[in-house]
C-alpha positions as CSV (number, residue, x, y, z in Angstrom):
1,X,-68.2,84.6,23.4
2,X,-70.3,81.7,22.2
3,X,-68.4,81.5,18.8
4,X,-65.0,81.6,20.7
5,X,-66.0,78.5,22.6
6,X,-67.4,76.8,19.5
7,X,-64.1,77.4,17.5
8,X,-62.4,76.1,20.4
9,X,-63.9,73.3,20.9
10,X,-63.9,72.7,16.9
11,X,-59.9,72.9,17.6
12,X,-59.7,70.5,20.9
13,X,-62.1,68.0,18.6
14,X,-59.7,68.3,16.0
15,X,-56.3,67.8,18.0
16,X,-58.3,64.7,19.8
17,X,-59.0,62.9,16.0
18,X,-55.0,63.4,15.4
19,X,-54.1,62.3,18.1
20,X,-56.5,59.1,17.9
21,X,-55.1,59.0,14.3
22,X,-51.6,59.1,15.5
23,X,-52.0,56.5,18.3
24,X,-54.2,54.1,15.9
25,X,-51.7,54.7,13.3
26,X,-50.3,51.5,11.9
27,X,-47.0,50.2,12.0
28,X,-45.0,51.6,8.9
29,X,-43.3,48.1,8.0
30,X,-44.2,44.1,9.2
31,X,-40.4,42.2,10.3
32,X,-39.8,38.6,10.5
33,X,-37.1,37.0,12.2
34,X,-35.3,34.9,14.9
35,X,-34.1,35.8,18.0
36,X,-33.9,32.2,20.7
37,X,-35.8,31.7,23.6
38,X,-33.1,31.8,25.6
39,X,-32.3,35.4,25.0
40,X,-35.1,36.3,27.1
41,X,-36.2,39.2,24.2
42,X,-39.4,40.5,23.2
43,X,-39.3,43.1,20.1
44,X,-42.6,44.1,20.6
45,X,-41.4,45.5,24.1
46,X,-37.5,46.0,23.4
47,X,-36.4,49.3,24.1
48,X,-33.8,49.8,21.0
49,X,-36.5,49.2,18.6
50,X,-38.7,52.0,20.3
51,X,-35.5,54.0,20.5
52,X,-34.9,53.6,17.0
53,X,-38.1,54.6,16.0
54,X,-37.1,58.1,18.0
55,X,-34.4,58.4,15.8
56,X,-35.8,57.2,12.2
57,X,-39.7,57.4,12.9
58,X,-40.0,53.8,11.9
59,X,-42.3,51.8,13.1
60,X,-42.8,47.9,12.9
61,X,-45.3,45.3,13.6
62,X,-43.4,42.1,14.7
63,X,-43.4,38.6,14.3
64,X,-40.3,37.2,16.6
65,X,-39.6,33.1,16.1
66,X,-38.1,31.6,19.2
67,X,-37.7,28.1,18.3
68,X,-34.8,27.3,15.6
69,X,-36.3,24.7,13.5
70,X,-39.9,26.7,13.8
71,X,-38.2,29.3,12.0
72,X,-36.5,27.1,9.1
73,X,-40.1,26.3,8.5
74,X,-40.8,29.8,7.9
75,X,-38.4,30.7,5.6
76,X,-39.2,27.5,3.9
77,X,-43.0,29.4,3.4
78,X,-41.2,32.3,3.0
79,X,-40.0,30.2,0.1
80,X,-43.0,29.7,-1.4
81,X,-44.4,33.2,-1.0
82,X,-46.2,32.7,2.2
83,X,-47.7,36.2,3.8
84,X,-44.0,37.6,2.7
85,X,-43.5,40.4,5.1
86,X,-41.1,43.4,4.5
87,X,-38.1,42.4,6.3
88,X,-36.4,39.8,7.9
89,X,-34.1,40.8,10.7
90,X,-31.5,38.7,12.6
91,X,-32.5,36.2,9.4
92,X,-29.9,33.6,9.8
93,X,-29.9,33.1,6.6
94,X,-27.4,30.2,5.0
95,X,-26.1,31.0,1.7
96,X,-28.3,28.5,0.2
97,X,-31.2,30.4,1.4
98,X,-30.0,33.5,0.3
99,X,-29.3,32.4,-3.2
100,X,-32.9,29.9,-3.3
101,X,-35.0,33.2,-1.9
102,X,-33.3,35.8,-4.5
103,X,-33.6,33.3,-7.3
104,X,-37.0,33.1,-6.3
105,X,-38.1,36.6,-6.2
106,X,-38.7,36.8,-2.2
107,X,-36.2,38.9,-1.9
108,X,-34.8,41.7,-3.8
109,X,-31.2,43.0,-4.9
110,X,-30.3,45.5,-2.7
111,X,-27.0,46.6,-4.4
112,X,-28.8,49.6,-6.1
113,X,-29.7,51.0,-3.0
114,X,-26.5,50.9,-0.9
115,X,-24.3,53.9,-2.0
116,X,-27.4,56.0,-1.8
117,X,-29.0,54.5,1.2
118,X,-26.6,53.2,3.4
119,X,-23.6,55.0,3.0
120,X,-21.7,54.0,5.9
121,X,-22.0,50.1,4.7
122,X,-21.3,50.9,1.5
123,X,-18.0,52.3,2.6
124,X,-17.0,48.9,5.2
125,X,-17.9,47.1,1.6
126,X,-15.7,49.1,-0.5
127,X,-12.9,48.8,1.9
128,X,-13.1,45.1,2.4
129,X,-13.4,42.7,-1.4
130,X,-13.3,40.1,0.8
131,X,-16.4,41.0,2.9
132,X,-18.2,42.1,-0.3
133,X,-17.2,39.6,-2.3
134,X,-18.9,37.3,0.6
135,X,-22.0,38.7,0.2
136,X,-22.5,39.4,-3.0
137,X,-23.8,36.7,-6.0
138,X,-22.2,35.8,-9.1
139,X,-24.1,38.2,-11.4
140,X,-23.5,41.0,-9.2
141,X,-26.5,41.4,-6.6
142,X,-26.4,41.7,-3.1
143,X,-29.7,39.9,-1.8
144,X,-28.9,40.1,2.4
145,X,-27.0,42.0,4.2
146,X,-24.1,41.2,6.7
147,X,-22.7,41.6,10.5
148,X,-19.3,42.3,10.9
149,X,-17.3,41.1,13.9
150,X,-13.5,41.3,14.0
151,X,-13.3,39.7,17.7
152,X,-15.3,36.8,16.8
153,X,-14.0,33.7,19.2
154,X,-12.0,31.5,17.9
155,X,-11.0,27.9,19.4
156,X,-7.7,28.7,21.0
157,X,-4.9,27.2,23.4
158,X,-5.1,28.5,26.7
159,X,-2.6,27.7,29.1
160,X,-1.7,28.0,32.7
161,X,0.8,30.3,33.8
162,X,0.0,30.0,37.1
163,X,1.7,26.5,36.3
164,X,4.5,27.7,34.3
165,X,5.6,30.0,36.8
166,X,5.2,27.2,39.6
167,X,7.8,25.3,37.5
168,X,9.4,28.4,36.5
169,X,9.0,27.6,32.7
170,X,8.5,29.7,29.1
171,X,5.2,29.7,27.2
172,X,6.5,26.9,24.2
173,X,6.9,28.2,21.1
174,X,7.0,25.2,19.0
175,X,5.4,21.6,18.5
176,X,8.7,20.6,20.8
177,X,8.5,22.8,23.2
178,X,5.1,22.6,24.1
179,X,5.5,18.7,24.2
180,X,7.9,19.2,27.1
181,X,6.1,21.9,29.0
182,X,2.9,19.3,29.1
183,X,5.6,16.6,30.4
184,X,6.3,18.9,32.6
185,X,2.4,19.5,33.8
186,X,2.1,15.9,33.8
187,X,5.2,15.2,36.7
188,X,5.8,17.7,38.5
189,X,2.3,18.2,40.4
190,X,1.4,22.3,39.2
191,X,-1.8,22.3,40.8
192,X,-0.6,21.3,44.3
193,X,-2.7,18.4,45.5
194,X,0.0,15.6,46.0
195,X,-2.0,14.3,43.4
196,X,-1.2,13.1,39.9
197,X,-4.6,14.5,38.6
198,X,-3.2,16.6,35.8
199,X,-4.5,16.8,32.5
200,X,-2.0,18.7,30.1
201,X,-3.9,19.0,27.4
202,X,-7.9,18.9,27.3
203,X,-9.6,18.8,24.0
204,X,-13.7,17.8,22.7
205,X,-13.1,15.8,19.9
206,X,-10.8,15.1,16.5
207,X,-12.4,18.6,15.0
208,X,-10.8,20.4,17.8
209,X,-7.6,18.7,17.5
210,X,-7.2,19.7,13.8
211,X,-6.6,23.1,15.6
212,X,-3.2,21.8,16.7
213,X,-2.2,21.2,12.9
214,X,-1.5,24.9,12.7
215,X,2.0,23.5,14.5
216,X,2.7,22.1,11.0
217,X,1.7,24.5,8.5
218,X,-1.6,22.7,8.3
219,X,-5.2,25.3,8.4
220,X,-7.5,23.5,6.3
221,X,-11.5,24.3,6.6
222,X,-14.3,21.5,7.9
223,X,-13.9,21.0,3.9
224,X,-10.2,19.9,4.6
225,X,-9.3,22.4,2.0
226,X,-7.2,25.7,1.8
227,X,-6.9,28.3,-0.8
228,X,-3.7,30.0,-1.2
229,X,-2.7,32.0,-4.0
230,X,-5.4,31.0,-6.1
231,X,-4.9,27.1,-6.0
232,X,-7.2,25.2,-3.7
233,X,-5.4,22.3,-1.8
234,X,-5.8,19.9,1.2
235,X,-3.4,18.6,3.8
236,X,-5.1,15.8,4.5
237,X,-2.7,13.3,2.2
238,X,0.2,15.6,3.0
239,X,3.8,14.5,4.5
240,X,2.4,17.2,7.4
241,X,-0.8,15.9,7.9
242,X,1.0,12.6,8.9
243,X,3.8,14.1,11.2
244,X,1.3,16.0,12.6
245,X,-0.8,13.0,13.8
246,X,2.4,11.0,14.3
247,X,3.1,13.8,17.2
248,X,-0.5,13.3,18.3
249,X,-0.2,9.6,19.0
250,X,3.4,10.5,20.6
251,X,1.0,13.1,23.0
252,X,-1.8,10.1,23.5
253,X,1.0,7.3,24.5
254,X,2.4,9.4,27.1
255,X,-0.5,10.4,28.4
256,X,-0.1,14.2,28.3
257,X,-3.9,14.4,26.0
258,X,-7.5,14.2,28.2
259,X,-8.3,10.3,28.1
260,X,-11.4,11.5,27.6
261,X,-10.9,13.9,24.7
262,X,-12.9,11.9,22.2
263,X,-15.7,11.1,24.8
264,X,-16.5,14.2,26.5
265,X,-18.3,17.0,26.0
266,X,-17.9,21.1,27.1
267,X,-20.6,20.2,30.0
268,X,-18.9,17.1,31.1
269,X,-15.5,18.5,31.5
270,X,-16.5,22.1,33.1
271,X,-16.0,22.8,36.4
272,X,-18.0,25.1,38.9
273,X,-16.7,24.6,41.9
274,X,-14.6,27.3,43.0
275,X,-13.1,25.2,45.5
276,X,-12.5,22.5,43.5
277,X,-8.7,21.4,42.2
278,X,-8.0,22.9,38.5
279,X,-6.7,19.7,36.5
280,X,-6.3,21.2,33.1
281,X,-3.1,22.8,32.1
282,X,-3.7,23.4,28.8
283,X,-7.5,23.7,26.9
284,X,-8.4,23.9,23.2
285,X,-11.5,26.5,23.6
286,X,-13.1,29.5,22.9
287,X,-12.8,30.8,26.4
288,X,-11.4,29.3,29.6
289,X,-15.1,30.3,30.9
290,X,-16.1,27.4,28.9
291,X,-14.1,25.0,31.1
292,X,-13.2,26.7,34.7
293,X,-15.1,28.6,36.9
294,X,-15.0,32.4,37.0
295,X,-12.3,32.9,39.7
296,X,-10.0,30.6,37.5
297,X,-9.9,32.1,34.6
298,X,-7.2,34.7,35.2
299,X,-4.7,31.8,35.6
300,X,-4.9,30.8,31.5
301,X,-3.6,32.9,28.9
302,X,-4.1,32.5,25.3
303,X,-1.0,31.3,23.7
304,X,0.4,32.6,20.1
305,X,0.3,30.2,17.5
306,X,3.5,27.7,18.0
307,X,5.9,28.6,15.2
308,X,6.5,26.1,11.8
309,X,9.1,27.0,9.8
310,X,9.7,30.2,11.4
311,X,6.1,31.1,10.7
312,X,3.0,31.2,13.0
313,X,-0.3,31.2,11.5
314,X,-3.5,30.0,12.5
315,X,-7.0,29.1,11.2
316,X,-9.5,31.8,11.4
317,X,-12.9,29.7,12.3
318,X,-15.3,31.9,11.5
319,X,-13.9,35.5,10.3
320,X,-15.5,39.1,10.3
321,X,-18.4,38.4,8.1
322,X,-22.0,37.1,9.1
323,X,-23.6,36.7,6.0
324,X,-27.8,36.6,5.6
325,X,-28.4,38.5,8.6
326,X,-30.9,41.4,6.4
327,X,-33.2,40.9,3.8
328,X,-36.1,42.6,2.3
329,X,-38.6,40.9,0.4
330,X,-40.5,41.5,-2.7
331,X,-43.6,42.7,-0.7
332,X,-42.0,45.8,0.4
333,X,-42.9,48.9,-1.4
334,X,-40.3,51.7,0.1
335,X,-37.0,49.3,0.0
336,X,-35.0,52.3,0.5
337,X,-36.5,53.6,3.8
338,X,-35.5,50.1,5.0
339,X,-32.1,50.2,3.6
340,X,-31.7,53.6,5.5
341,X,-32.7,52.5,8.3
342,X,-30.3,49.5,8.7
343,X,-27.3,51.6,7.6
344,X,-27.3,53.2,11.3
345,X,-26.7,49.5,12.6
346,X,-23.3,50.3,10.7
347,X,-22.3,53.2,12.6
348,X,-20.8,53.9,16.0
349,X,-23.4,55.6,18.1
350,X,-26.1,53.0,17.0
351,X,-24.1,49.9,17.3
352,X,-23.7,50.7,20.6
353,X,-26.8,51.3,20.9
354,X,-27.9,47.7,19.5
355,X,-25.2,45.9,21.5
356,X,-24.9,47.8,25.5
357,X,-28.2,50.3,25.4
358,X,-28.0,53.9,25.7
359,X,-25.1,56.0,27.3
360,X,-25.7,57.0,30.8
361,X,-29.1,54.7,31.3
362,X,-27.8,51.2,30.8
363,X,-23.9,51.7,30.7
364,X,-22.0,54.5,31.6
365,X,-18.6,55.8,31.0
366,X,-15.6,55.7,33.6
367,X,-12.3,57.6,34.3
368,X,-9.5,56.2,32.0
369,X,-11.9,55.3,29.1
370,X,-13.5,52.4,30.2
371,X,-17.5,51.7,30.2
372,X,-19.4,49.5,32.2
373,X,-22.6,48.5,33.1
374,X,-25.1,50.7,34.8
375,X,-26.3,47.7,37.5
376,X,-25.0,44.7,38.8
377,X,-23.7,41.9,36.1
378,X,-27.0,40.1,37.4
379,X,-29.2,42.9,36.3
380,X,-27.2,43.4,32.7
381,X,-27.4,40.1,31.7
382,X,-31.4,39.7,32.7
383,X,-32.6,43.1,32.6
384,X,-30.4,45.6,30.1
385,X,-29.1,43.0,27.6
386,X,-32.7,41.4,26.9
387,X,-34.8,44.5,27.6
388,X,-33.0,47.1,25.5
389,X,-30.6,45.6,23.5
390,X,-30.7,43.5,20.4
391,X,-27.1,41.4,21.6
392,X,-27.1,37.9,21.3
393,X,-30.4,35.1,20.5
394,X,-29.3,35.9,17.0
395,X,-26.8,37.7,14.7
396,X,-28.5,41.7,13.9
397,X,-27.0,43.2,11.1
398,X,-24.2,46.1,11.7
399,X,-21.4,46.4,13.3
400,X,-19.7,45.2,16.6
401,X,-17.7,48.0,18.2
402,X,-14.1,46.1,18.8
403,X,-12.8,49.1,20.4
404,X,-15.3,49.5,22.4
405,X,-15.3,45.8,24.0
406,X,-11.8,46.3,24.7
407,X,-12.4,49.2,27.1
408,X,-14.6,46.7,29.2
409,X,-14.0,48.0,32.8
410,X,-13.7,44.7,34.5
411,X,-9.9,43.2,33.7
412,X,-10.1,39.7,33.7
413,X,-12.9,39.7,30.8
414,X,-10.9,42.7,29.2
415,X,-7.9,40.3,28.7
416,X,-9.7,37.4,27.5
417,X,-11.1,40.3,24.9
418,X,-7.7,41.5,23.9
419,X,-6.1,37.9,24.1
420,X,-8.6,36.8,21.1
421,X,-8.0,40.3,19.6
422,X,-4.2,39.5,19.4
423,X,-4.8,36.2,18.0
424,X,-5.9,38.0,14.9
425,X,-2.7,38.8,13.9
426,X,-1.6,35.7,13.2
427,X,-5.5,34.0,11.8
428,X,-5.7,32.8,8.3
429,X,-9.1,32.4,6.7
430,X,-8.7,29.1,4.9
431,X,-11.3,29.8,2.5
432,X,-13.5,32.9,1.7
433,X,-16.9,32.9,1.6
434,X,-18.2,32.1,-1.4
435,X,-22.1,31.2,-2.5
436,X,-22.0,28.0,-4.4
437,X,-24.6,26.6,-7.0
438,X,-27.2,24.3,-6.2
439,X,-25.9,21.4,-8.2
440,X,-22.5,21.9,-6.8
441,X,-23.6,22.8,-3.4
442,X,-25.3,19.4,-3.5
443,X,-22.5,17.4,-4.9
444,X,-20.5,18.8,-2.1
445,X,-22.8,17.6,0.6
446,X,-22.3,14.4,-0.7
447,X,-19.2,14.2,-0.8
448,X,-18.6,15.4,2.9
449,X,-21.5,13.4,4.2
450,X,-19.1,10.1,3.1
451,X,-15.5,11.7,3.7
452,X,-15.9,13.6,7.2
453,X,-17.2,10.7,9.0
454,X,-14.7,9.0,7.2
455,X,-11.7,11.0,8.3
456,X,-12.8,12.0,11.7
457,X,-12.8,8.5,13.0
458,X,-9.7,7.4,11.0
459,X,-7.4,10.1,12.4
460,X,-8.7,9.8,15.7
461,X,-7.8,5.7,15.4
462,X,-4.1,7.1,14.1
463,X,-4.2,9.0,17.6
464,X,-5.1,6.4,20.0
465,X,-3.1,3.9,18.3
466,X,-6.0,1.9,17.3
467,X,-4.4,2.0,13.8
468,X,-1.1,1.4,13.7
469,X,0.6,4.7,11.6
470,X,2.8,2.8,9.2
471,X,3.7,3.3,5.1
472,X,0.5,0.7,4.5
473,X,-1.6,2.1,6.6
474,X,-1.3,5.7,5.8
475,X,-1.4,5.2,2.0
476,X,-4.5,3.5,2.6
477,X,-6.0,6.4,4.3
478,X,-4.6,8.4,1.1
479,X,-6.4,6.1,-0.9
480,X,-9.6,6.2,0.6
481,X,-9.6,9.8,1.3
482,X,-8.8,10.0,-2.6
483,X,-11.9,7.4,-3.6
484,X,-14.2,9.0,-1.2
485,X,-14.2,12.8,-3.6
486,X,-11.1,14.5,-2.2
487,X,-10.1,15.7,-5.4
488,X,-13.3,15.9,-7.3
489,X,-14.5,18.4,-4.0
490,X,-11.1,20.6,-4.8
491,X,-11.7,20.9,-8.1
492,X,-15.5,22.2,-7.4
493,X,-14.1,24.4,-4.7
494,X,-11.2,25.7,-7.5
495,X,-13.7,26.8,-9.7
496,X,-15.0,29.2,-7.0
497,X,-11.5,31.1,-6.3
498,X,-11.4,34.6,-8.4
């Protein structure tokens, strides 16, 4: 009896030490990375990293930045080989950075380990030369991985149909058309008031109105270049360029553009009061949330690109690829275990996981197909979203699920999701995302440093009428667009196109 007890207790002493072991255990991997203050996240607590250790039996010890520029410093002693930890997550990550770290030796090529490893990214890469062309070096290596979006916003025209039906017009189609329909907003009194309060067209700025440019063929990046069958160009000395503001200053004089388009900003020019009169009958945003309060937006609808030429296209601002989101360094010793581990951020199930929480405790599933959240909108957006999710604060690596946002249960946000969506069908990416050297990633700073301020102000004088648009003055624009590296940045840009 004495020897049972003795073994016994030998065994209970035994499971107590493992489990001690287990408990003490330390974390299988150390991460780095940012996710912003305002996201209200803390990894150390977040439930999809604890939930993902279920799954993988991965563990982490954490070191979370906050603050933006706190974390460029980092990755500047990251740089330098400063306590390298395995991985960075939401990395943010420029291409500069990628290319200065792997060139380096901070982080390592992870193109040998993908079609093993992470099968499922693999596959989005091999479907998409674009997207792996964007994230992938000259000689061949992959150094961070991506985030793929495909209902990214874009800035768009939103306009009122609760005004065009009031005046019992069409949505415009062309440059033309649109210029009467904001006539139109501009006389008749839309919005009710007795008032003539109307603002037909509100925009933040000359980069925003380069949107508009699509209305004459015109996409061109912040570069001011477009590549297009494997020539780079830029409309910025074109015969459309110049219409194009010519119709601007035609919008300005009559008074159909916000007067305070080039002074405003997206806070000065939002509303909040429900009650309030809505003044704007046609915006240039990413979402009319952006500008009118929440029981407003359901009067705006995004509008399809006006046609030129009997084409519509329109500039795709940031496109399906968030590059340097995933790296692993040099100080890493099991890369692949890593590399497996991220691949499930390329999946379904998981990216669901990362972006709404788990099925049934922080969304569930309705009749019809569509999801929503498990708790009031108040509770999602402080509780689930910065509790158990990874959404937002910072770009994760993976995978948004499109189809699933467009099965979000509450119909005005559903339609500002498949507005945007729809919009893809006529978006052009102006340029693909290419990793540039340093010495011509430098030259190309300097070049845009002098030409953008140049060419921001001197269009937006064009518009106002401040400069008068006449043969002299617009070939001196063309000059001094010309002197100031025009053609010396296309021909660095040229040399990137495959």
């Amino acid at each position: 009896m004495r020897k049972g007890i003795t073994v016994l207790l030998a065994v209970l002493l035994l499971f107590s030490q493992a489990f001690a072991e287990t408990a003490q255990k330390a974390p299988d991997f150390t991460m780095e990375g940012y996710d912003g203050e305002l996201s209200g996240r803390n990894w150390e607590t977040n439930l999809f990293f604890s939930r993902m250790q279920e799954i993988t039996g991965i563990s982490f010890q954490f070191s979370q930045f906050t603050d933006a520029e706190r974390w460029t410093e980092r990755k500047k002693e990251i740089l330098q080989g400063e306590n390298l930890p395995d991985v960075l997550f939401k990395a943010e990550l420029t291409s500069a950075e990628v290319r200065d770290l792997y060139e380096a030796g901070r982080i390592i090529d992870l193109a040998p380990y993908l079609e093993e490893y992470a099968p499922d990214l693999w596959k989005l890469l091999e479907e998409d030369p674009e997207a792996k062309q964007a994230v992938t070096l000259t000689d061949g290596a992959i150094p961070a991985l991506p985030a793929f979006n495909r209902l990214q916003n874009n800035d768009a025209l939103w306009i009122n149909t609760n005004w065009l039906k009031k005046l019992n017009l069409e949505t415009p189609k062309t440059a033309e058309e649109l210029t009467e329909v904001l006539r139109a907003f501009r006389e008749k009194d839309p919005n009710g008031n007795y008032q003539r309060d109307e603002i037909p067209l509100t925009f933040i700025g000359m980069w925003e109105l380069r949107f508009l440019g699509h209305a004459f063929g015109i996409i061109d990046n912040d570069y001011y270049v477009t590549a297009k069958d494997g020539t780079v160009t830029s409309s910025l000395t074109s015969e459309e360029n110049r219409a194009f503001l010519a119709w601007l200053h035609s919008l300005w004089e009559e008074g159909l553009l916000d007067p305070s388009g080039f002074s405003i900003t997206d806070g000065m020019r939002q509303i909040t009061d429900e009650k309030k009169s809505i003044p704007y009958g046609v915006m240039l945003s990413c979402s009319p949330l952006t500008v009118v309060p929440q029981a407003a937006i359901s009067q705006y609808t995004l509008m399809e690109p006006l046609e030129y030429n009997g084409k519509r296209i329109y500039r795709d601002l940031i496109g399906d690829v968030i590059r340097g989101t995933f790296a692993i360094t040099s100080a890493c010793k099991e890369p692949e275990k890593l590399v497996a581990w991220v691949n499930r951020l390329y999946t379904e199930e998981t990216s669901r996981l990362a972006h709404y929480g788990k099925e049934g405790e922080d969304y569930i599933l309705t009749e019809g197909g569509y999801w929503e959240w498990n708790a009031d909108l108040q509770t999602a957006g402080e509780v689930i979203l910065p509790e158990n999710t990874i959404s937002e604060g910072g770009t994760a690596p993976g995978v948004t699920d499109s189809e699933f946002q467009l099965r979000y249960t509450d119909e005005a946000t559903r339609r500002n999701i498949e507005q945007l969506s729809a919009l893809k069908a006529f978006t052009v990416r102006p340029f693909p995302q290419v990793t540039l050297t340093a010495e011509d990633e430098k030259r190309i700073a300097e070049i845009q440093r002098d030409l953008s301020g140049y060419v921001e102000k001197a269009m937006a004088c064009f518009v106002t009428g401040d400069t008068e648009l006449t043969d002299e003055s617009w070939a001196e624009f063309c000059h001094s667009v010309e002197a100031k590296g025009l053609n010396e940045m296309i021909a660095i840009w040229q040399k990137y196109i495959r």
